[in-house]
TORBA-417388 format. One record per residue (C-alpha): residue number from 1; residue in one letter; x, y, z. Coordinates in Angstrom, 3 decimals. Example, Ala and Ser with C-alpha at 12.3 -4.5 7.8 and 13.67 -1.06 7.14 Angstrom:
BEGIN
 num residuo       px       py       pz
   1       A   12.300   -4.500    7.800
   2       S   13.670   -1.060    7.140
END
This chain:
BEGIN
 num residuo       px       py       pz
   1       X   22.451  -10.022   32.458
   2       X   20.643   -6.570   32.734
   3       X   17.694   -6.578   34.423
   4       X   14.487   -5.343   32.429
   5       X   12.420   -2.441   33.954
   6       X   10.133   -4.983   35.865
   7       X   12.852   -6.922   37.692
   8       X   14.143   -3.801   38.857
   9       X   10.909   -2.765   40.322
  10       X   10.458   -5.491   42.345
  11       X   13.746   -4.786   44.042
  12       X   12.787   -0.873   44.267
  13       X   10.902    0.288   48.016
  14       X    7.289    0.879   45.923
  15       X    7.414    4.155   48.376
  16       X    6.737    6.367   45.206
  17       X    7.859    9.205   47.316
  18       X    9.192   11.023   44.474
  19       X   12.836   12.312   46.064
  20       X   14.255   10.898   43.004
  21       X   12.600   12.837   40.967
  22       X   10.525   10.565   39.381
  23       X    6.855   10.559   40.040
  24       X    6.353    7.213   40.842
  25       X    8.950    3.809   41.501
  26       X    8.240    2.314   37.983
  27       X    9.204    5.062   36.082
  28       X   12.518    5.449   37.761
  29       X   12.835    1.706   37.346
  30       X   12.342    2.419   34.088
  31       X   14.876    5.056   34.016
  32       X   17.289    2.699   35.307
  33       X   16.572    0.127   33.258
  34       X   17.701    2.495   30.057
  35       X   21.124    3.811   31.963
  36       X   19.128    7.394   32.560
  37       X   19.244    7.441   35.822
  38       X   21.362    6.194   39.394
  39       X   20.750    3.803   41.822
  40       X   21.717    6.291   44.448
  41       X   18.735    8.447   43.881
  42       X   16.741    5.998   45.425
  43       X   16.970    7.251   49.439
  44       X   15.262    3.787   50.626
  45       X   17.581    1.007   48.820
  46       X   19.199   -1.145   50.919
  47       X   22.811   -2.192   50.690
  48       X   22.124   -5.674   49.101
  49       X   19.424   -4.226   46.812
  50       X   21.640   -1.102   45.682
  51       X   24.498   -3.571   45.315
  52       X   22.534   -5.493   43.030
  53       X   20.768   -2.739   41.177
  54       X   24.493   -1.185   40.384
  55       X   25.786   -3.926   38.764
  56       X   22.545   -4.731   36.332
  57       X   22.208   -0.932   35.477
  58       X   25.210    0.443   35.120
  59       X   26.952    0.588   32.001
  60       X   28.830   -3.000   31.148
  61       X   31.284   -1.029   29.265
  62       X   32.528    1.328   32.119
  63       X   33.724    5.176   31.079
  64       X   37.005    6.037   30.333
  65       X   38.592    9.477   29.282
  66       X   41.682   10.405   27.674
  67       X   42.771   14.379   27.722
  68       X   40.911   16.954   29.117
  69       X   39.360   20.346   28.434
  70       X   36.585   20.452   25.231
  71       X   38.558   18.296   23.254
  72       X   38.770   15.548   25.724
  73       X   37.929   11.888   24.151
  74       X   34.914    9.924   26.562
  75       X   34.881    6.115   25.622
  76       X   32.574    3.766   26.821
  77       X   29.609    3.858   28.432
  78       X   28.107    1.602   25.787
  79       X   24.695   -0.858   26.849
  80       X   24.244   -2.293   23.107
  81       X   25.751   -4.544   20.626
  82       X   23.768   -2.980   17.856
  83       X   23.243    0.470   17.315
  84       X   19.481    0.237   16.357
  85       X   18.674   -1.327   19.766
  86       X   19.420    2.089   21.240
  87       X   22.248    3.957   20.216
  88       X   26.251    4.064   20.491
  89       X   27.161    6.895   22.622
  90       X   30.625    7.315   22.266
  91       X   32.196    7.959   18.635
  92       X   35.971    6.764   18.604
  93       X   39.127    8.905   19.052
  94       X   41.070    8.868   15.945
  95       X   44.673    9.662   16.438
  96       X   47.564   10.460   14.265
  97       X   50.498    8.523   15.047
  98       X   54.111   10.429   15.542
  99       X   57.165    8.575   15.562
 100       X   59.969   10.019   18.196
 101       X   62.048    9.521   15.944
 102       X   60.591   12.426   12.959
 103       X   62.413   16.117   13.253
 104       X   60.624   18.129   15.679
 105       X   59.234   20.143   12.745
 106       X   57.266   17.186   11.495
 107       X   55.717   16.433   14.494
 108       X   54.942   20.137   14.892
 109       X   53.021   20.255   11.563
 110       X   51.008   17.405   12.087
 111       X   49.844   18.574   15.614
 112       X   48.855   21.770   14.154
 113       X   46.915   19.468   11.135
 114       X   44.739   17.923   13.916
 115       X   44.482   20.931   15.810
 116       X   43.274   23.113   13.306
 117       X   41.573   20.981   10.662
 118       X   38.098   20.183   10.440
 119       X   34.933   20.273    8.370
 120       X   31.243   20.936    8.891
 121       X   28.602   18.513    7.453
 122       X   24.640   18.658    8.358
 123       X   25.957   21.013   11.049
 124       X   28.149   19.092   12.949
 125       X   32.112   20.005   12.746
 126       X   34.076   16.948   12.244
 127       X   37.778   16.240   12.650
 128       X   40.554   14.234   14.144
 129       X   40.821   14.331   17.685
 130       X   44.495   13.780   18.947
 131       X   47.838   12.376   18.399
 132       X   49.650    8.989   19.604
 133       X   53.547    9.373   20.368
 134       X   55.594    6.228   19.798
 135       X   58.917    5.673   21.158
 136       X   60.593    4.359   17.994
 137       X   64.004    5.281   18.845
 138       X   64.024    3.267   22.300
 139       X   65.655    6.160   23.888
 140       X   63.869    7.508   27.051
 141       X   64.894   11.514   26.341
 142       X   64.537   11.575   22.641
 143       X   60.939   10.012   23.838
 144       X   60.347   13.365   26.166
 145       X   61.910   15.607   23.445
 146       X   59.180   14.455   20.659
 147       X   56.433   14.923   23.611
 148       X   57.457   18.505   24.579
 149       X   56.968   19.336   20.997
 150       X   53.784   17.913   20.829
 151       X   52.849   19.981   24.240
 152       X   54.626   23.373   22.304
 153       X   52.471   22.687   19.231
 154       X   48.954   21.769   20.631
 155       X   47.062   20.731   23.639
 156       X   45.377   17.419   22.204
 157       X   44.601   14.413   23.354
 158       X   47.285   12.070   23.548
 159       X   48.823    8.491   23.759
 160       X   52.324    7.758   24.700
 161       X   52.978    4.273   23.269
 162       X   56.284    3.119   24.754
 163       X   57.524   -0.021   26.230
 164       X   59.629    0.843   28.896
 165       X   58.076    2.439   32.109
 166       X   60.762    4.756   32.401
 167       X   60.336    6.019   28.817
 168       X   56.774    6.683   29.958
 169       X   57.397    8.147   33.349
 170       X   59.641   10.690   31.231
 171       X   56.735   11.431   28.546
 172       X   54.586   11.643   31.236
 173       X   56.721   14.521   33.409
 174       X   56.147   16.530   30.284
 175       X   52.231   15.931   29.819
 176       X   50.940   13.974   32.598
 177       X   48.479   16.613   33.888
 178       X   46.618   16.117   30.447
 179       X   45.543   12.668   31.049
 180       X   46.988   11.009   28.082
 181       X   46.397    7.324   27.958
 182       X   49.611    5.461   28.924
 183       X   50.427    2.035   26.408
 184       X   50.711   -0.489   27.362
 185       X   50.323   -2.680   30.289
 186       X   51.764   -6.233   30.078
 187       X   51.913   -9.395   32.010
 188       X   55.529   -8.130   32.483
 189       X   55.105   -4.672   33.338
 190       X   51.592   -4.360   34.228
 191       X   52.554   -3.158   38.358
 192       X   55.130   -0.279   36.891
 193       X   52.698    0.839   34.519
 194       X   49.774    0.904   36.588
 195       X   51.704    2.418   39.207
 196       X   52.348    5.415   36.771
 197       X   48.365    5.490   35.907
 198       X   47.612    5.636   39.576
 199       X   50.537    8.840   39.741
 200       X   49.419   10.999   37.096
 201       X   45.572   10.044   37.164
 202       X   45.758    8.480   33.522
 203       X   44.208    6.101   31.608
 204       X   46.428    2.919   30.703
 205       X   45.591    0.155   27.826
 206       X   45.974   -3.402   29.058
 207       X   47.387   -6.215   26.475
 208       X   47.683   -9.442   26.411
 209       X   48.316  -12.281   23.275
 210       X   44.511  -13.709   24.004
 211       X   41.615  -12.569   25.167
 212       X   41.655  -14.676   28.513
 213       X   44.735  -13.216   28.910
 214       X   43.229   -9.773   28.727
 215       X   40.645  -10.356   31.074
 216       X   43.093  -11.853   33.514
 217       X   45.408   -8.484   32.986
 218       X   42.432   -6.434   34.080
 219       X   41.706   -7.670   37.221
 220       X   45.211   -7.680   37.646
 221       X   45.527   -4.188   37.281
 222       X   42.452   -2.749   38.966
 223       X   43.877   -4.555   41.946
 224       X   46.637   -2.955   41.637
 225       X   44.643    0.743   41.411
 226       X   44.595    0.744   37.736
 227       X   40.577    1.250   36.944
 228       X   40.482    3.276   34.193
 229       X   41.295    0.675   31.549
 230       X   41.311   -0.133   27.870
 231       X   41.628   -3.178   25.835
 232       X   44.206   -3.189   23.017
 233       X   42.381   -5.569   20.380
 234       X   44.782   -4.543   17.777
 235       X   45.541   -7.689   15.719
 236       X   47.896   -8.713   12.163
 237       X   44.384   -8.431   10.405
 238       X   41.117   -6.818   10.353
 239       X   39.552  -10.167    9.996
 240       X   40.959  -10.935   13.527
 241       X   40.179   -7.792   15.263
 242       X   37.160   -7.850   14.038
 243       X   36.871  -11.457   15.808
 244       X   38.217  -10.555   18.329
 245       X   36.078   -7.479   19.190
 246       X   32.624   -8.864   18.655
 247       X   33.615  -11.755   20.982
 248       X   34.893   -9.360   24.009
 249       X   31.719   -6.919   23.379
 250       X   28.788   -9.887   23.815
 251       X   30.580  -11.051   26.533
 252       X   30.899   -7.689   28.208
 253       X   27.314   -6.592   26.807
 254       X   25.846   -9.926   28.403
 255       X   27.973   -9.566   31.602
 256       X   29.518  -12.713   31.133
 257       X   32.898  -11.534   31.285
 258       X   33.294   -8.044   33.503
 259       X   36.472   -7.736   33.601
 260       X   36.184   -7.052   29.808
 261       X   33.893   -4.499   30.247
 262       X   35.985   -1.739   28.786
 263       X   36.513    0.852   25.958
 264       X   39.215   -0.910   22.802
 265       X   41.989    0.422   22.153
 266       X   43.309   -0.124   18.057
 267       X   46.490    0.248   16.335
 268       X   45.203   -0.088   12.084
 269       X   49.138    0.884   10.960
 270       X   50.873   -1.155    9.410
 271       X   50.698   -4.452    6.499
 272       X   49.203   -1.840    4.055
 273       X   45.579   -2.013    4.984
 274       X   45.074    1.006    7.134
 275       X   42.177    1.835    5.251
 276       X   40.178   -1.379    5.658
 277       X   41.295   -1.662    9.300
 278       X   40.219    1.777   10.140
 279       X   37.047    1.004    8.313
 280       X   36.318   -2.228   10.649
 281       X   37.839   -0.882   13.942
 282       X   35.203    2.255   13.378
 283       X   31.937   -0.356   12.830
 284       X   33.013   -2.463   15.246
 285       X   33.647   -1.069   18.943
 286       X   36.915    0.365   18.777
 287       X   37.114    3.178   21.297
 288       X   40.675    4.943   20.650
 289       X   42.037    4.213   17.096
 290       X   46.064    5.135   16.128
 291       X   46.449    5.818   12.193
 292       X   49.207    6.932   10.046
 293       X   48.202   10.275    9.102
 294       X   45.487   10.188    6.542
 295       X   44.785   11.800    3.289
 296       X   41.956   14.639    2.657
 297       X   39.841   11.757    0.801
 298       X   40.900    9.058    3.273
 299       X   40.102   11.551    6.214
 300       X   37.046   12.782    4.931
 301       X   35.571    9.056    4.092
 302       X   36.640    7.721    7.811
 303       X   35.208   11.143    9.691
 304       X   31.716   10.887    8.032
 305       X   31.382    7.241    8.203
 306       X   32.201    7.646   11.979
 307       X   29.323   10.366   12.272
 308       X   26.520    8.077   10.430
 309       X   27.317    5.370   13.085
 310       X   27.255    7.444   16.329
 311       X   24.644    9.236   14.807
 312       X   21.554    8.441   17.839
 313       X   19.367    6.471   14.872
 314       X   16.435    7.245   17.204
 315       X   16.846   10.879   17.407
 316       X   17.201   12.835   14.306
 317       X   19.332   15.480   13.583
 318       X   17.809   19.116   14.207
 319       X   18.431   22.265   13.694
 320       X   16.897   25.487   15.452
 321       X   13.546   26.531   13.801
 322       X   13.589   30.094   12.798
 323       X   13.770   32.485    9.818
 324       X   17.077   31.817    7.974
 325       X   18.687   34.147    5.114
 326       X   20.863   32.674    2.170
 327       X   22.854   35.758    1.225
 328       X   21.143   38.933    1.529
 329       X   17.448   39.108    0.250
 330       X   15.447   42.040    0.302
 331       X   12.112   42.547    0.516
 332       X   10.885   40.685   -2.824
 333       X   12.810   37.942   -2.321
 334       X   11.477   34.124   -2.632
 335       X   10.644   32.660    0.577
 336       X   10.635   28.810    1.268
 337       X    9.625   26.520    3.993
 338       X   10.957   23.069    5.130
 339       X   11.273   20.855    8.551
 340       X   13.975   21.288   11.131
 341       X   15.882   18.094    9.554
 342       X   18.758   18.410    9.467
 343       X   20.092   16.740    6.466
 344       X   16.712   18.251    4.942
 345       X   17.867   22.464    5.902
 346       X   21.217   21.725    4.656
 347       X   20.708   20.148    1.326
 348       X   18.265   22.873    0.636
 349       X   20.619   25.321    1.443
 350       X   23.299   24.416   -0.401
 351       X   21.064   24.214   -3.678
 352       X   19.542   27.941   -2.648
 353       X   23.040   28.642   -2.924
 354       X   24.166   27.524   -6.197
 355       X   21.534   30.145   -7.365
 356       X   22.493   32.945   -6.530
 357       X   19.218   34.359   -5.687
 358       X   18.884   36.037   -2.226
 359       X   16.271   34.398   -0.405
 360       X   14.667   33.656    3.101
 361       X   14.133   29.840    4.226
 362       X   11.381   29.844    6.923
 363       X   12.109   26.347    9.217
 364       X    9.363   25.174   11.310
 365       X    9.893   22.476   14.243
 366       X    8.698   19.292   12.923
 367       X   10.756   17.618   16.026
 368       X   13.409   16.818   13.072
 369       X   11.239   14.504   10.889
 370       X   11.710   14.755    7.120
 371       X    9.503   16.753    5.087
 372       X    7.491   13.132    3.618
 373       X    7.360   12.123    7.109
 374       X    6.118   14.628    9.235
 375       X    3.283   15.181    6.377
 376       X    2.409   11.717    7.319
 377       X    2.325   12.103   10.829
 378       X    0.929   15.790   10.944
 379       X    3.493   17.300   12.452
 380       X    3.393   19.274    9.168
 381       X    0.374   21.119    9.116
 382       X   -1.172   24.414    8.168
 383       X   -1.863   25.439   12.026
 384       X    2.223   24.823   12.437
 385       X    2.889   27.055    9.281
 386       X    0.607   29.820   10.352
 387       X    2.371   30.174   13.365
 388       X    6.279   29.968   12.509
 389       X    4.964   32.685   10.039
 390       X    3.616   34.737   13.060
 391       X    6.446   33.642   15.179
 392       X    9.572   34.790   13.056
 393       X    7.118   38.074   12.239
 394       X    8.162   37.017    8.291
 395       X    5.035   39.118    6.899
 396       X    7.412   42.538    8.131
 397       X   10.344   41.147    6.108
 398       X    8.772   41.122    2.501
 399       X    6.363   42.952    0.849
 400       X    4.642   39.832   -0.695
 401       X    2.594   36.685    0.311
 402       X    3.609   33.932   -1.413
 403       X    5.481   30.777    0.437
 404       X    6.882   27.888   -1.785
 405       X    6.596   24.604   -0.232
 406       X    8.234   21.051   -0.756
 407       X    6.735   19.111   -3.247
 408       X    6.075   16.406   -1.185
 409       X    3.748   19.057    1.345
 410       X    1.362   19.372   -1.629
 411       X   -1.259   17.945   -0.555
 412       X   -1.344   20.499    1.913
 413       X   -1.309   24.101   -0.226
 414       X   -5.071   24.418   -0.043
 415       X   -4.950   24.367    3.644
 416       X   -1.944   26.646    4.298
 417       X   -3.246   29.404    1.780
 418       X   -6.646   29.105    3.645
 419       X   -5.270   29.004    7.266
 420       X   -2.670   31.768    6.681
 421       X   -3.831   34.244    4.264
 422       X   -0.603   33.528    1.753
 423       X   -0.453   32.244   -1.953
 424       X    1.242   28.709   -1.850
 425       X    4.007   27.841   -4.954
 426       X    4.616   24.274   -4.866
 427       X    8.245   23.608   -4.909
 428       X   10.006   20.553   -6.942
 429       X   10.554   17.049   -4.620
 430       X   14.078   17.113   -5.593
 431       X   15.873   20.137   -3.978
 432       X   18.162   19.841   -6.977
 433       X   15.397   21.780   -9.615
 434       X   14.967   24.930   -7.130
 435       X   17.029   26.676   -9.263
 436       X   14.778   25.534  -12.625
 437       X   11.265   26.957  -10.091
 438       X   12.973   30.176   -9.627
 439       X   14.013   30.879  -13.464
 440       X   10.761   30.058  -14.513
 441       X    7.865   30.552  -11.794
 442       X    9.108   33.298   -8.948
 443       X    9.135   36.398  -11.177
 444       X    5.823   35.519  -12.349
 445       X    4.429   34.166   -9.084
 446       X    6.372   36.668   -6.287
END
């Protein structure tokens, strides 16, 4: 089990010398205790304490990478079961599966699909992140063939799915230096394939029928130099997987089982419920997911989902506080003011937009709370307004003084117009009736 900030104090020197960094020994035990910091820090530990301090703190679902570069894919590194109890830190790889067997001009046009595509929401660009190569045809050159045009198409992440090692010694001649993650290792093959992990520095997924079986594999193949491991889960259903993977994540979250402390590994083709299976294999701790590829609607549906999950539910979304322009006002054009949210900026954006009607949108740093919220915790205020005003030097971009605020800052237009010298319009709550204010109060009011 990990060991709460307390127990790890006890164990710590109590030196507070500081040449961790930390100012005293409980807040680095502290630090350790949420996965911020390393045991090594700590100058004074001795061998059994550090040895005991390592395994409670570090992660009990150990790091794994596949590809390299910007696009690489990090999995693991997880502490929680649930998300609210801290956060998930690692979204899921979603790749596109390629048969060997398709014309090279297929496989060509979907690399250039994941390399290319993507789409922005609440400021974050969202897409598919690599491809899987199977070796349909059995045949170990048409196997490098379909990876070389992969590797002429796009550098992506990639798995090469294959059953024979020499298949995947070939595939791996062609890509090897870009750390794909090799598939599979078996009871049967598990010292060829690991030997090829060790070779090229790759990642390798371990299976097994059962999960004994799996954690059997594992220690199987990190003694034979394999470390860098994941678990295929992939099962006939999503009702099994989905057994399957909350059983191997409490045991590896409680430390019960180690050697089942690593990222899964999910194949949701097949049996006609991609869909669902993608859905459950997203929720539920898959790590590196293989999919047929997807529709726009499907695509879109599984690439937001993914973000509202790894989204950190204790940090919100921000964006930079500053004086923003949507299209190109001039100097008697509306200005209005909202919170750093995110999800707040955007929305209001995109309804500025439908307008028409050049404006300025003045964003304040209300540490990414909502509008509602940071009114209720004064984070909204009229000192913060007066001094985003003074701070973007807005009074030398228009030739009026009027601000329109969000309906739900009302309570606070007396105090802004007194603090800052402006005339305060009180905008709708709904972001969706800007467009109604400006037709009927802005001429009047600017």
């Amino acid at each position: 089990m990990a060991l709460k900030a307390l127990d790890i104090y006890k164990v710590l020197p109590k030196k507070n010398c500081k040449e961790c960094g930390d100012p005293t020994c409980l807040t680095f035990a502290m630090k350790l205790a949420q996965g911020k910091a390393d045991v090594d820090l700590c100058p004074y530990l001795d061998e059994s304490a550090r040895q005991v301090l390592g395994a409670s703190t570090r992660p009990p679902i150990q790091r794994a990478r596949v590809g390299v570069g910007e696009r690489r894919v990090t999995c693991g590194e997880e502490f929680v079961f649930y998300r609210h109890e801290k956060t998930f830190y690692h979204q899921p790889g979603i790749m596109y599966l390629i048969s060997d067997q398709w014309q090279e001009d297929r496989i060509v046009s979907v690399c250039r699909e994941v390399k290319d595509m993507r789409f922005t929401r609440i400021g974050m660009d969202l897409r598919v992140d690599g491809v899987a190569i199977k070796n349909d045809s059995g045949s170990i050159e048409t196997f490098a063939k379909a990876v070389s045009a992969v590797e002429s198409a796009a550098h992506l992440p990639e798995v090469l799915i294959a059953g024979n090692p020499a298949a995947l010694e070939a595939g791996l001649g062609v890509c090897g230096s870009f750390r794909p993650l090799i598939h599979a290792a078996t009871p049967d093959n598990y010292e060829a394939v690991c030997a090829l992990a060790k070779k090229f520095g790759s990642p390798v997924v371990v299976k097994a029928p059962s999960v004994d079986a799996l954690g059997e594999l594992t220690r199987s193949c990190v003694a034979a130099g394999a470390d860098k491991l994941f678990l295929d889960l992939s099962r006939d259903t999503p009702g099994e997987f989905l057994r399957d993977s909350t059983l191997v994540r409490k045991l590896a979250i409680s430390r019960v089982a180690p050697e089942l402390g690593y990222p899964v590994y999910c194949d949701a083709t097949g049996g006609g419920t991609q869909q669902t299976a993608l859905i459950a294999m997203t929720a539920k701790f898959g790590s590196v997911i293989v999919v047929e590829p997807l529709s726009l609607p499907d695509r879109t549906a599984e690439l937001v989902l993914r973000q509202n999950i790894f989204t950190d539910p204790q940090k919100p979304i921000q964006i930079t506080p500053g004086l923003y322009r949507v299209g190109n006002p001039g100097r008697d054009a509306p200005v209005f003011i909202t919170v750093n949210f995110s999800l707040t900026y955007f929305t209001l954006q995109g309804y500025l937009e439908a307008t028409r009607v050049p404006c300025f949108l003045l964003i304040v740093d209300t540490e990414g709370l909502s509008v509602l919220t940071a009114v209720a915790a004064g984070k909204f205020n009229e000192s913060l307004v007066r001094d985003w005003i003074a701070k973007t030097g807005l009074s030398s971009e228009v030739d009026h003084k009027t601000l329109i605020i969000p309906g739900y800052a009302a309570p606070l237009s007396g105090r802004i117009e007194e603090s800052t010298g402006w005339k305060v319009l009180v905008g709708p709550r709904d972001a969706a009736e800007v467009g109604e204010l400006l037709e009927k109060e802005w001429p009047k009011n600017g």
